[in-house]
C-alpha positions as YAML, in Angstrom:
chain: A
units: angstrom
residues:
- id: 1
  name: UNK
  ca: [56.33, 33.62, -52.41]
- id: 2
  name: UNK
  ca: [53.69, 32.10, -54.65]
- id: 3
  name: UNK
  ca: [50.12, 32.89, -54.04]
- id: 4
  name: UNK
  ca: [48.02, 29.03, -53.93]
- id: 5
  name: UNK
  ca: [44.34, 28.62, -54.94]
- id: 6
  name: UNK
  ca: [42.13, 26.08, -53.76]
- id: 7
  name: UNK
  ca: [41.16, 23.84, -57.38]
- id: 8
  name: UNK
  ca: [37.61, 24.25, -58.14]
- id: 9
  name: UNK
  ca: [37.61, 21.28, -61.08]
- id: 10
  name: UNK
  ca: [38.47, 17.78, -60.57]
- id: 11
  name: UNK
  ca: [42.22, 17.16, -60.90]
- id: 12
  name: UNK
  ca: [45.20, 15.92, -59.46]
- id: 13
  name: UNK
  ca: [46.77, 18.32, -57.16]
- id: 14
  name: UNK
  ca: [50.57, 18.65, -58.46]
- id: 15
  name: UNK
  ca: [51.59, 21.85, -56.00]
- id: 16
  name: UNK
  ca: [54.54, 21.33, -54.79]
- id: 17
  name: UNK
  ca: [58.39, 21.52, -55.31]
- id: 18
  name: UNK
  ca: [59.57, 19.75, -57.95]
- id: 19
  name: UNK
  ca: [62.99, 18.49, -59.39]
- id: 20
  name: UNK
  ca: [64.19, 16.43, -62.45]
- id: 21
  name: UNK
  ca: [66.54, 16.12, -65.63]
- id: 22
  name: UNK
  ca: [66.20, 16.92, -68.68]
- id: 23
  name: UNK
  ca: [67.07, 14.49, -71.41]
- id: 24
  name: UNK
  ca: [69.60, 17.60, -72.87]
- id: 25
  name: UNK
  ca: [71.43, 17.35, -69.61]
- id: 26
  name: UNK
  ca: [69.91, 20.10, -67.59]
- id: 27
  name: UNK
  ca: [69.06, 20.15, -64.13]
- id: 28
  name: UNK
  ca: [65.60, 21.50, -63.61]
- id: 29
  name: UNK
  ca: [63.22, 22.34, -60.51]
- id: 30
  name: UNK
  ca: [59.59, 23.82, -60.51]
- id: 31
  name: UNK
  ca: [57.67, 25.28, -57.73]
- id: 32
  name: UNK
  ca: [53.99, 24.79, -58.46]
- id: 33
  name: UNK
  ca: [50.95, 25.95, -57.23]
- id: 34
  name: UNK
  ca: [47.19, 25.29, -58.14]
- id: 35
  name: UNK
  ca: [44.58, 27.63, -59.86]
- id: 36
  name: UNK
  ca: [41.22, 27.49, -60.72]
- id: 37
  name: UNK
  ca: [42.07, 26.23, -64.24]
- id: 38
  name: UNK
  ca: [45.42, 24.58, -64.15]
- id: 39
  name: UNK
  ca: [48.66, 25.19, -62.35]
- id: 40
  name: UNK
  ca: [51.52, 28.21, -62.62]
- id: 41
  name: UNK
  ca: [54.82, 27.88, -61.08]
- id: 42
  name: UNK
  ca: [58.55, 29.02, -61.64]
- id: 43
  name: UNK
  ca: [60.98, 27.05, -63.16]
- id: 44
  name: UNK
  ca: [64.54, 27.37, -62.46]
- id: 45
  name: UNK
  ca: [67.16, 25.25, -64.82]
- id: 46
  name: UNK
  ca: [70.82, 24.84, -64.76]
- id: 47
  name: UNK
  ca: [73.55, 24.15, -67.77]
- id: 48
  name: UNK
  ca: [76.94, 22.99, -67.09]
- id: 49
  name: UNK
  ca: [78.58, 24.10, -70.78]
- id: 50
  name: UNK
  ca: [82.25, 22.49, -71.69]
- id: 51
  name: UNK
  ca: [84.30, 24.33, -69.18]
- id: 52
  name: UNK
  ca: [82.55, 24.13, -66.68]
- id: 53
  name: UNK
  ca: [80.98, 27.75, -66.87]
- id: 54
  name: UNK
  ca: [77.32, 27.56, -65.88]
- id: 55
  name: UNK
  ca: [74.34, 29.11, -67.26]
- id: 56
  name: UNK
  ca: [71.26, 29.21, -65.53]
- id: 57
  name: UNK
  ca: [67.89, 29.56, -66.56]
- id: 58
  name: UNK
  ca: [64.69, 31.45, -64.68]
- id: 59
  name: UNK
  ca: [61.77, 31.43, -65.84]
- id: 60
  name: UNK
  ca: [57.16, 30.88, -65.72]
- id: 61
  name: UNK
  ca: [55.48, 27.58, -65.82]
- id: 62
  name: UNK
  ca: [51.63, 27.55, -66.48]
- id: 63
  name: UNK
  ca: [49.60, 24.77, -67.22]
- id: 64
  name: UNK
  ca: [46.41, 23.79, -68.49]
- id: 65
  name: UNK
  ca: [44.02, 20.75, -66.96]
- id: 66
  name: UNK
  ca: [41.46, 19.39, -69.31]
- id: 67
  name: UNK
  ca: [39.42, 17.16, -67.11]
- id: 68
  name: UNK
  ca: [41.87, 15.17, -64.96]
- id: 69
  name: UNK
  ca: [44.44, 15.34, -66.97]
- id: 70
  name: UNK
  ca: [47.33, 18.07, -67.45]
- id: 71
  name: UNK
  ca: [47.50, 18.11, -71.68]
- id: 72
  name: UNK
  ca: [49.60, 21.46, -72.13]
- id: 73
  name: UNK
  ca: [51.88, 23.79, -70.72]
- id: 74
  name: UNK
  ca: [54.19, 26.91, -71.40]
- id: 75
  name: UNK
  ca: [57.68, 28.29, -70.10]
- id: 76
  name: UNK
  ca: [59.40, 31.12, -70.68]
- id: 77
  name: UNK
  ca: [62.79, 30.66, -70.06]
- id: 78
  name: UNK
  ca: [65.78, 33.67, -70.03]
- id: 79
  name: UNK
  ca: [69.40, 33.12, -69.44]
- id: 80
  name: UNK
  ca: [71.28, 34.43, -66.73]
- id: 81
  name: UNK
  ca: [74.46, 34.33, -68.73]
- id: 82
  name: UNK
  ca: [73.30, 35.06, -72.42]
- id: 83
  name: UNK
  ca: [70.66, 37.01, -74.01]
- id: 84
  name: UNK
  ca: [68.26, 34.25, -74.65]
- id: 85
  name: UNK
  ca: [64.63, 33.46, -74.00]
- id: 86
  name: UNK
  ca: [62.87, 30.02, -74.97]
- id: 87
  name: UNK
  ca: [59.59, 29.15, -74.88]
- id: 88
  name: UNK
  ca: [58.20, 25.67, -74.88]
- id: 89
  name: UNK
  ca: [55.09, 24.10, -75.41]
- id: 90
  name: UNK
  ca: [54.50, 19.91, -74.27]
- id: 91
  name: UNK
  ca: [52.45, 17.22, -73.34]
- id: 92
  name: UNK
  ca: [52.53, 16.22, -69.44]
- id: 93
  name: UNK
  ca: [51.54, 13.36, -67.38]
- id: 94
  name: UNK
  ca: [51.30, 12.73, -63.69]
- id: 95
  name: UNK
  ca: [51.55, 9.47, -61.46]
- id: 96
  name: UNK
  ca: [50.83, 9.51, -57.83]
- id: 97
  name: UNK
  ca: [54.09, 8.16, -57.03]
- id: 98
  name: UNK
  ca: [55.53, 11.33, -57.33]
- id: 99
  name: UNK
  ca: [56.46, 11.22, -60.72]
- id: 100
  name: UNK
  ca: [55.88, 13.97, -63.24]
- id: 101
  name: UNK
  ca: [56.74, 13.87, -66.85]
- id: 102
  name: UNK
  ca: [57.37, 16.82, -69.48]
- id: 103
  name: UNK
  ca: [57.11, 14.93, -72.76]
- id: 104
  name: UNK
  ca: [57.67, 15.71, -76.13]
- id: 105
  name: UNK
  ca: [58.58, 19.75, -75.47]
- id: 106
  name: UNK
  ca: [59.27, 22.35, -78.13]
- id: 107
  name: UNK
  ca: [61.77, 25.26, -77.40]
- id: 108
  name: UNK
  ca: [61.03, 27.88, -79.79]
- id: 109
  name: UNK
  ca: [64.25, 30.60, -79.59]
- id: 110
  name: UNK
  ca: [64.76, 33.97, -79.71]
- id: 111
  name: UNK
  ca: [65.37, 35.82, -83.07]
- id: 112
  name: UNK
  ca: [68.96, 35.91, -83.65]
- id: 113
  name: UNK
  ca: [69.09, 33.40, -80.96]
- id: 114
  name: UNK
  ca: [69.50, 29.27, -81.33]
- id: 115
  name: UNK
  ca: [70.78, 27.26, -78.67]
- id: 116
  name: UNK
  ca: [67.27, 26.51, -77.63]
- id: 117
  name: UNK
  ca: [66.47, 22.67, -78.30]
- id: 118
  name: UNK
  ca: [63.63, 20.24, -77.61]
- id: 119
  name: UNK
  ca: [63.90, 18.18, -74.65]
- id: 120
  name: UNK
  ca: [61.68, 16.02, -71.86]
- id: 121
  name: UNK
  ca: [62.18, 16.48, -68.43]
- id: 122
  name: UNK
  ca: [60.65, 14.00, -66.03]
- id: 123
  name: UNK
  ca: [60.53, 15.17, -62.66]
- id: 124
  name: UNK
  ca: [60.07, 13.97, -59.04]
- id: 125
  name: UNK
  ca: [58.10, 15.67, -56.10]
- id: 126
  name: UNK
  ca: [60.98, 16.84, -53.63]
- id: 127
  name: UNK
  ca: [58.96, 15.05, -50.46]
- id: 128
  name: UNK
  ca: [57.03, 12.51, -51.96]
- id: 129
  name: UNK
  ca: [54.25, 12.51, -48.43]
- id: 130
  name: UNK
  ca: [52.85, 15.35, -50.59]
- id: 131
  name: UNK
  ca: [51.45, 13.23, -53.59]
- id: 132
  name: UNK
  ca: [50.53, 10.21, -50.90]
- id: 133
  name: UNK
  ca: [48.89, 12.98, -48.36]
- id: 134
  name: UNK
  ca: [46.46, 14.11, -51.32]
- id: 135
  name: UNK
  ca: [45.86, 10.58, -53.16]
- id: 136
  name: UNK
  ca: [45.06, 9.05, -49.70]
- id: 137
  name: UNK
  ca: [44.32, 11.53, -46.86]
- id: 138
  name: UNK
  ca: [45.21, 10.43, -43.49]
- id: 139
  name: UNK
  ca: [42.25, 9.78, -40.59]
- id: 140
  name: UNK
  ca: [41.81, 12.86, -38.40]
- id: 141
  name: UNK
  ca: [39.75, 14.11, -35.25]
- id: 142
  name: UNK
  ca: [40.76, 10.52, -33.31]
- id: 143
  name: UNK
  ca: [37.95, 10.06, -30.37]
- id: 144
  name: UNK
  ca: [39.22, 7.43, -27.64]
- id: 145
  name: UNK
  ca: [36.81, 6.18, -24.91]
- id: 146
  name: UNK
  ca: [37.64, 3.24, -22.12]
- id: 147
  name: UNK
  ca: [34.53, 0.87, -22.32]
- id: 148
  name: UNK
  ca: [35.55, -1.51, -19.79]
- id: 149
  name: UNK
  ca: [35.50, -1.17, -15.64]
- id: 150
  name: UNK
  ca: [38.24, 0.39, -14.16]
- id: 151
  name: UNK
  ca: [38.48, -2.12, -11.39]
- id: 152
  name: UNK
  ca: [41.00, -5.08, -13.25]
- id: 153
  name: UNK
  ca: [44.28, -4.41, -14.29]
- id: 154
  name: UNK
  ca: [43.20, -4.81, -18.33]
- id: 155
  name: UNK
  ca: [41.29, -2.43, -19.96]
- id: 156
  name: UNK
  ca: [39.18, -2.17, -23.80]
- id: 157
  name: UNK
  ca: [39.70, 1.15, -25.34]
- id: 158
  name: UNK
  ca: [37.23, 2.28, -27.99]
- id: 159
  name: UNK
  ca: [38.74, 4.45, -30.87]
- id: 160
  name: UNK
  ca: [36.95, 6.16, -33.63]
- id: 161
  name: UNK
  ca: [38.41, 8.89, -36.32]
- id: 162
  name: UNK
  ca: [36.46, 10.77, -39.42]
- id: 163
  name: UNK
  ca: [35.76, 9.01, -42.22]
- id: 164
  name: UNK
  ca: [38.09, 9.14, -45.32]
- id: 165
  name: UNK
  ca: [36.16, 8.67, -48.44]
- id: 166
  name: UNK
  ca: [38.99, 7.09, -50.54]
- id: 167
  name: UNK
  ca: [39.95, 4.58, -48.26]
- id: 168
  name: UNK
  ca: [38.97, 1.13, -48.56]
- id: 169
  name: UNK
  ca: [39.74, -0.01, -44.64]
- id: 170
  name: UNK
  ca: [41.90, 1.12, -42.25]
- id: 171
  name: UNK
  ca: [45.10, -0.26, -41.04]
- id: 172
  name: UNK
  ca: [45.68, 0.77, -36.83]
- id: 173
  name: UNK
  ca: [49.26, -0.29, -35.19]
- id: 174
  name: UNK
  ca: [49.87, -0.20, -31.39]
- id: 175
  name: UNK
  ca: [52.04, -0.70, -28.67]
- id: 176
  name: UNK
  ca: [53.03, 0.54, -25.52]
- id: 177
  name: UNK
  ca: [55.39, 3.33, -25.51]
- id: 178
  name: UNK
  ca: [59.03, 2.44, -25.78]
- id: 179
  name: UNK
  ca: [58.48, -1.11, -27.15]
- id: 180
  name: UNK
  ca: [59.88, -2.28, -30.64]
- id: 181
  name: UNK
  ca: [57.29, -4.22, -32.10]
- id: 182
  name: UNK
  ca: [53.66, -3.11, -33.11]
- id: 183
  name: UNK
  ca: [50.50, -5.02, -32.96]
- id: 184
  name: UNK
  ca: [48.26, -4.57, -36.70]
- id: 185
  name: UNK
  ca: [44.83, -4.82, -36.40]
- id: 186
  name: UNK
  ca: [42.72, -4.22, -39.82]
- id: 187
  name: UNK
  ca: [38.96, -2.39, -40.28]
- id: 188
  name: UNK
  ca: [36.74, -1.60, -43.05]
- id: 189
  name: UNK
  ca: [34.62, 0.71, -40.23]
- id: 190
  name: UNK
  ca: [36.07, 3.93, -39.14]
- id: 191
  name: UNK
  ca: [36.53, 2.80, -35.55]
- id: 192
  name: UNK
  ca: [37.95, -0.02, -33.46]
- id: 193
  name: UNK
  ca: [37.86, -1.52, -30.22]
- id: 194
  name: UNK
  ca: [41.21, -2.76, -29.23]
- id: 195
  name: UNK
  ca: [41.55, -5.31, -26.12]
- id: 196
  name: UNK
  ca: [43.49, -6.92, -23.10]
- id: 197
  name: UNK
  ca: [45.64, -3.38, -22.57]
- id: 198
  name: UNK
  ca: [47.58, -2.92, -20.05]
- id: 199
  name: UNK
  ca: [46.14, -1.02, -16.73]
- id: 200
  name: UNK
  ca: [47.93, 2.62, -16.09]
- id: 201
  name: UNK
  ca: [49.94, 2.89, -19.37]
- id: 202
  name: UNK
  ca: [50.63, 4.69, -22.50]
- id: 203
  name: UNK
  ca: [50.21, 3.51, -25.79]
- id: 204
  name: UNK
  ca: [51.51, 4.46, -29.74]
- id: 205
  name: UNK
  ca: [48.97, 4.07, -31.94]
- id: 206
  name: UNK
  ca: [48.96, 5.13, -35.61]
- id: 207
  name: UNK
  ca: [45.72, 4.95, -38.20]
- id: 208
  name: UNK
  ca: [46.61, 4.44, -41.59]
- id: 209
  name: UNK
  ca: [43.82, 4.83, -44.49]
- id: 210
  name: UNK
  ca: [44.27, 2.00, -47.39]
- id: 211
  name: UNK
  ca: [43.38, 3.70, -50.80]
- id: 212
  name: UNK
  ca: [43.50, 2.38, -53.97]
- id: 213
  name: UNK
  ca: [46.83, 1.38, -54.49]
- id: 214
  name: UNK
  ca: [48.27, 3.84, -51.97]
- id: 215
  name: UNK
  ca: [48.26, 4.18, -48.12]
- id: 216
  name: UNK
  ca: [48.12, 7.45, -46.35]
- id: 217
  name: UNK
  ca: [50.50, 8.71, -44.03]
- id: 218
  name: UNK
  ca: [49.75, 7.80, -40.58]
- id: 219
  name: UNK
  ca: [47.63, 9.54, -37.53]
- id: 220
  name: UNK
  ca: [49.65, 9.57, -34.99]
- id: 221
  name: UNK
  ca: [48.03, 9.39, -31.47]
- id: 222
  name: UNK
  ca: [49.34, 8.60, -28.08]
- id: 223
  name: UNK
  ca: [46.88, 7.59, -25.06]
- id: 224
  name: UNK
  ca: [47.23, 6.52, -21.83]
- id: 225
  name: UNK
  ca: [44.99, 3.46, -19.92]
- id: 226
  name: UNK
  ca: [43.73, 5.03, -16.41]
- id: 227
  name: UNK
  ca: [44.48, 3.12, -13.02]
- id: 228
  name: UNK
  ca: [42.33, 0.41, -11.77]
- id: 229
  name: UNK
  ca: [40.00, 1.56, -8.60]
- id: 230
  name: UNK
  ca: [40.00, -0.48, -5.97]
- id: 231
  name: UNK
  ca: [36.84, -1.33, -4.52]
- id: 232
  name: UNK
  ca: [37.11, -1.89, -1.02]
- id: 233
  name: UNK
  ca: [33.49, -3.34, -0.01]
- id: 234
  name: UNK
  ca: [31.51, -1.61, 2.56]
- id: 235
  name: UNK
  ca: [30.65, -3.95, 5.65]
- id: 236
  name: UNK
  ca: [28.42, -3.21, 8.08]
- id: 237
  name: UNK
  ca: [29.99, -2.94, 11.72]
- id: 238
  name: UNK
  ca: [30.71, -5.23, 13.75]
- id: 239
  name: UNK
  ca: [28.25, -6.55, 16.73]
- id: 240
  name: UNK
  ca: [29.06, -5.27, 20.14]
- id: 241
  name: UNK
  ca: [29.05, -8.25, 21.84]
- id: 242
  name: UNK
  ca: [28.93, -12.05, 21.09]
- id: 243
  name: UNK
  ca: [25.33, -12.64, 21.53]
- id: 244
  name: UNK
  ca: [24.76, -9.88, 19.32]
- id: 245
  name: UNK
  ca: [26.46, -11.40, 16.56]
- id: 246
  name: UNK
  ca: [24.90, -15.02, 17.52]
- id: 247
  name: UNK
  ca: [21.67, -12.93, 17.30]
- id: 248
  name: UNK
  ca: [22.28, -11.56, 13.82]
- id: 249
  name: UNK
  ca: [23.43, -14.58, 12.57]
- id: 250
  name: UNK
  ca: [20.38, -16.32, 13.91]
- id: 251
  name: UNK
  ca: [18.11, -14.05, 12.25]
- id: 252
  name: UNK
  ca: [19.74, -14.20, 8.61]
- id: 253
  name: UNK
  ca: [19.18, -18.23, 9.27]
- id: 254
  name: UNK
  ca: [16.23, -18.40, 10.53]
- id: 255
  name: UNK
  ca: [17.44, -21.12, 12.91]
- id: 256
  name: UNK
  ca: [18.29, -21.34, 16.60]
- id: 257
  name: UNK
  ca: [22.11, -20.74, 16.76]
- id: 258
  name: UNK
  ca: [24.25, -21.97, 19.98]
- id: 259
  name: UNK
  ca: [28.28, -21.61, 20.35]
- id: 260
  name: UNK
  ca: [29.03, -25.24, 21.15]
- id: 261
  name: UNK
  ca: [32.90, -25.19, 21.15]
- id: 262
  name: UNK
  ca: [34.79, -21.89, 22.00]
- id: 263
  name: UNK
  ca: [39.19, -22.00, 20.72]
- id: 264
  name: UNK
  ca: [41.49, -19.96, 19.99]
- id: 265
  name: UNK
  ca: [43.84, -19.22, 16.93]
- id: 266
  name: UNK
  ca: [47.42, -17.61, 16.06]
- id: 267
  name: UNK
  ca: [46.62, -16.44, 12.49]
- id: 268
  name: UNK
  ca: [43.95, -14.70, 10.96]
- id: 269
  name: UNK
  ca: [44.38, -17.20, 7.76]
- id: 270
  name: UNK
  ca: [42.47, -20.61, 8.51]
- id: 271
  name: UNK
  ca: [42.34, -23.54, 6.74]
- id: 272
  name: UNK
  ca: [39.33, -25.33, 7.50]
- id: 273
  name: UNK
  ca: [38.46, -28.86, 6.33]
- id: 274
  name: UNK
  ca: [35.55, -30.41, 6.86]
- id: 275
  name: UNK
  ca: [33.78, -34.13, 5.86]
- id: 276
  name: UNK
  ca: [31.96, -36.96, 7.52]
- id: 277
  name: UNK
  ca: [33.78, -38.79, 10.08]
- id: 278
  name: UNK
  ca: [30.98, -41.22, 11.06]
- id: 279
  name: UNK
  ca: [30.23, -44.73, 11.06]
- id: 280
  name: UNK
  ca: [27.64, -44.37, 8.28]
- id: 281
  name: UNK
  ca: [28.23, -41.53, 5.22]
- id: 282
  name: UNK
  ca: [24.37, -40.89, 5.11]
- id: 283
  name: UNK
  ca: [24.64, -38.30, 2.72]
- id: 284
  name: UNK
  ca: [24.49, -34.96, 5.44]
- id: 285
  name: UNK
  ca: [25.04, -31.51, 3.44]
- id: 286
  name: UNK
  ca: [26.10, -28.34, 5.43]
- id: 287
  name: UNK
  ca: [26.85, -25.06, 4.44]
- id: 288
  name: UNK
  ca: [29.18, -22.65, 6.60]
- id: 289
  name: UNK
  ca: [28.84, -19.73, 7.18]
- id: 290
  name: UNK
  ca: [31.97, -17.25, 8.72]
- id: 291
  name: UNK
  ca: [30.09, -14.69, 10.77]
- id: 292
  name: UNK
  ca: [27.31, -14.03, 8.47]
- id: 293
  name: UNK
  ca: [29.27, -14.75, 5.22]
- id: 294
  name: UNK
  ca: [28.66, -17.78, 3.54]
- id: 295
  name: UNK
  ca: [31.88, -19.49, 2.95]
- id: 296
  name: UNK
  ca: [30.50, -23.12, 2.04]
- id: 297
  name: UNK
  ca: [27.56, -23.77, -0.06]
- id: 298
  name: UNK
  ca: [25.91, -27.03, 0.09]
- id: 299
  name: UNK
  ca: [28.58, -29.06, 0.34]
- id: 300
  name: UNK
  ca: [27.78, -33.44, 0.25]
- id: 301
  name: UNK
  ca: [30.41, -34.71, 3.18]
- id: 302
  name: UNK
  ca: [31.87, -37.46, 2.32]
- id: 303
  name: UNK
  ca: [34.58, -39.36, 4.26]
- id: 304
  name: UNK
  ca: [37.16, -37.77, 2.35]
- id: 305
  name: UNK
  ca: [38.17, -33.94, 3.57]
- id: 306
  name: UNK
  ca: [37.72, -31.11, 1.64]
- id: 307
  name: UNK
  ca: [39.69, -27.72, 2.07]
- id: 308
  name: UNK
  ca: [38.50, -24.55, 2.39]
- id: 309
  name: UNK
  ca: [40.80, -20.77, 3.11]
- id: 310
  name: UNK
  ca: [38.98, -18.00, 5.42]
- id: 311
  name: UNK
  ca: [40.33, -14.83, 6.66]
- id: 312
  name: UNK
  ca: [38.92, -13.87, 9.69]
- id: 313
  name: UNK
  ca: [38.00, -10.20, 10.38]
- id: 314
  name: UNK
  ca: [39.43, -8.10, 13.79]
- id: 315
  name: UNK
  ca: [37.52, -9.34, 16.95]
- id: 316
  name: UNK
  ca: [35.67, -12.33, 17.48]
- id: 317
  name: UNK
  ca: [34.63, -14.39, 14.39]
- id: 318
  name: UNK
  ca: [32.09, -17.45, 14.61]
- id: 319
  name: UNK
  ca: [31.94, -20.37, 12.16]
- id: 320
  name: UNK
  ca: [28.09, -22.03, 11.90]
- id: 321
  name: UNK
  ca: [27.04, -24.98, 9.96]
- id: 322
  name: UNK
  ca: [23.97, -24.80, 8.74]
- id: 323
  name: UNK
  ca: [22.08, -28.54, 7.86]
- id: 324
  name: UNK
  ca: [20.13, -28.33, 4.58]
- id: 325
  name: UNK
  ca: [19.03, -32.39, 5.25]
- id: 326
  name: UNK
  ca: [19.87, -34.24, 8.26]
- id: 327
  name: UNK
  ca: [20.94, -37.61, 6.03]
- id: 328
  name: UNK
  ca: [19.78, -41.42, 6.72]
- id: 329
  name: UNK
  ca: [20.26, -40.28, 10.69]
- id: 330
  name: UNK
  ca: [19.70, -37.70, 12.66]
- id: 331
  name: UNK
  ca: [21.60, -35.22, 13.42]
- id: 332
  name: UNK
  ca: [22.95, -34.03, 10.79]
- id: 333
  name: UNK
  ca: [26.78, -34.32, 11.96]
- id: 334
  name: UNK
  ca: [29.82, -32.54, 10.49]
- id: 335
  name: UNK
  ca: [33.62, -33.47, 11.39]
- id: 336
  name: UNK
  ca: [35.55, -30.08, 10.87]
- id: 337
  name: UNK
  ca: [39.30, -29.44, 11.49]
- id: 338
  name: UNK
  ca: [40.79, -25.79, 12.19]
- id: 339
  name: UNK
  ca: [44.25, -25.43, 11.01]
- id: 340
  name: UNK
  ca: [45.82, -22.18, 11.42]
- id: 341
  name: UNK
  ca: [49.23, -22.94, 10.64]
- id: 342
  name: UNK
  ca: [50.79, -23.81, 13.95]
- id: 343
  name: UNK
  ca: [48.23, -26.44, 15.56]
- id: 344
  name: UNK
  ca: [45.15, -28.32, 14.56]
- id: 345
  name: UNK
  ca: [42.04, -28.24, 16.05]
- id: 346
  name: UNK
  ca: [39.15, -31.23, 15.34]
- id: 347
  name: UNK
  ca: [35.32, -30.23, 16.00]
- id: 348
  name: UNK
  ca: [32.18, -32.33, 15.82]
- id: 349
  name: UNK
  ca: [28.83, -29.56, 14.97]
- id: 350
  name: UNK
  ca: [25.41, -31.42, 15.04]
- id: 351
  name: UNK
  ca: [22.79, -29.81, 13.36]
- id: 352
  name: UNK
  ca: [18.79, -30.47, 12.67]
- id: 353
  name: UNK
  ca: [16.75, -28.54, 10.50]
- id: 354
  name: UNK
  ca: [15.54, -25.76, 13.50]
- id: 355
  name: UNK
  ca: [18.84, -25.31, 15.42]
- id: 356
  name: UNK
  ca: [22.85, -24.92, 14.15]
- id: 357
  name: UNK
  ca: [25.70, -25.08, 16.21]
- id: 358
  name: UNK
  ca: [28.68, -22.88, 15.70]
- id: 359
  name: UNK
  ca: [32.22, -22.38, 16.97]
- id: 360
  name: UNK
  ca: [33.58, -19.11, 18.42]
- id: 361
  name: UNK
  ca: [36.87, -18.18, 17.67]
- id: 362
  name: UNK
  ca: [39.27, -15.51, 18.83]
- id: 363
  name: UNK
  ca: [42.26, -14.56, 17.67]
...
């Protein structure tokens, strides 16, 4: 195996297996690996001579850096198949797109020895990821947090990774798993909020860094959105007896409260309408109130209806009005019709500003 150093001077890291041909028709490949002043490899070449015969050729690679740039290197080169040994000496250059070229070589032979010959080899890295990984380093250490509530069925997710100091922004893809197409979002910041995501599912996301005329590979990450909790609201219990509730509901008022119509309904879904059925519309406004819930607020009646939807609770349920004027005439009066789906029931509650009337229904 060949033994890797870490590069203490600032160059382009070319480690890595390398392949390429020769301009003299041989197939070359190099196995590089950095020191702390250039790189050394081993170079392996192959010659397919007239008749098909092949020769091949093993051999050293070192090369020297001279700032960022690779200006010289050496081979020695022996033949498997003939007693020859070549040593060259040539300008390189090196492109992040994986490209790197052996210009201008010269093979000095052997004594005795001549089928050495000057050449240029440009070569490719086998997987090219390794030029774009060092160029333009993916994100790492992704951090995801859920910022919003967990009681709705979206949710935000808040996602952060290290900062890459050759990037210019950041390009982050998602999608939940199994689907086709990916939503981009862009981000000069090293973190993103991303929004509207499904409740109780996993996501793809990949992070991208944007370098200078390269983009990394991508972070892969996969995350999944937690279930929404269900509040159920804590209510207090129920009054043992009707006159307790009248009582509470009296108190919360602060007005005298008296059951002045008593029915009885088939569903626990009401509609109720309400509105002025008088001679004059003298502007009366009423809120209800379904036990001690407030179901209407302030409401003008007018002589056309208005609807309302309650759901009763298990037991008995009352339905006050409350007056908050008593209009051009006293009482303040209030038509209201109880439909529960199967039959209709019309009620007439007068109110003043001391005392409400209510209805008791059971179900």
């Amino acid at each position: 195996g060949l033994l890797m150093f870490s590069l203490t001077i600032k160059a382009q890291d070319i480690s890595g297996d390398w392949e390429g041909v020769g301009s003299n028709g041989v197939l070359y490949s190099l196995i590089l690996g950095q020191t702390n002043t250039g790189i050394v490899g081993i170079i392996h070449a192959e010659y397919a001579v007239e008749k098909g015969n092949a020769l091949y050729y093993d051999g050293t690679f070192k090369g020297i850096f001279n700032e960022n740039k690779l200006v010289k290197g050496f081979d020695k080169i022996t033949a498997t198949n003939a007693s020859v040994v070549c040593q060259s000496q040539g300008v390189y250059t090196y492109k992040c797109d994986g490209v790197f070229e052996y210009l201008n070589a010269e093979m000095t032979p052997t004594p005795n020895f001549g089928n050495c010959q000057g050449f240029t080899i440009q070569y490719k890295r086998t997987a090219k990821e390794d030029c774009q990984r060092r160029a333009c380093p993916a994100p790492t250490n992704i951090i995801t947090k859920i910022i919003d509530t967990q009681t709705t069925d979206y949710q935000s997710i808040y996602i952060s990774w290290d900062i890459v100091e050759q990037a210019k922004n950041y390009t982050v893809l998602f999608r939940k798993e199994g689907d086709a197409s990916w939503q981009k979002q862009l981000t000069s910041l090293n973190n993103i909020t991303l929004s509207q995501l499904a409740a109780n599912t996993k996501y793809d996301i990949e992070v991208r860094s944007n370098c200078e005329n390269i983009n990394s590979l991508p972070l892969v990450y996969t995350f999944s959105t937690p279930k929404p909790v269900q509040v159920t609201p804590v209510l207090p219990p129920p009054p043992s007896s009707v006159d307790e509730q009248v009582n509470d509901i009296a108190q919360k008022l602060d007005r005298i409260v008296k059951i002045k119509h008593k029915i009885t309904v088939k569903s626990d879904n009401l509609k109720i309408y309400v509105w002025d059925s008088g001679t004059l519309v003298d502007g009366d406004i009423i809120s209800l109130y379904l036990n001690d819930i407030k179901v209407i607020d302030a409401c003008i009646l007018l002589r056309l209806k208005r609807e309302y939807t309650v759901h009763l609770k298990k037991g008995t349920n009352i339905i006050t009005s409350f007056a908050h004027n008593t209009g051009l005439v006293t009482p303040n009066t209030a038509s209201i019709l109880i439909d529960d789906g199967f039959s209709q029931q019309k009620i007439e509650l007068n109110c003043t500003m001391n005392e409400s009337e209510a209805i008791q229904i059971k179900r």
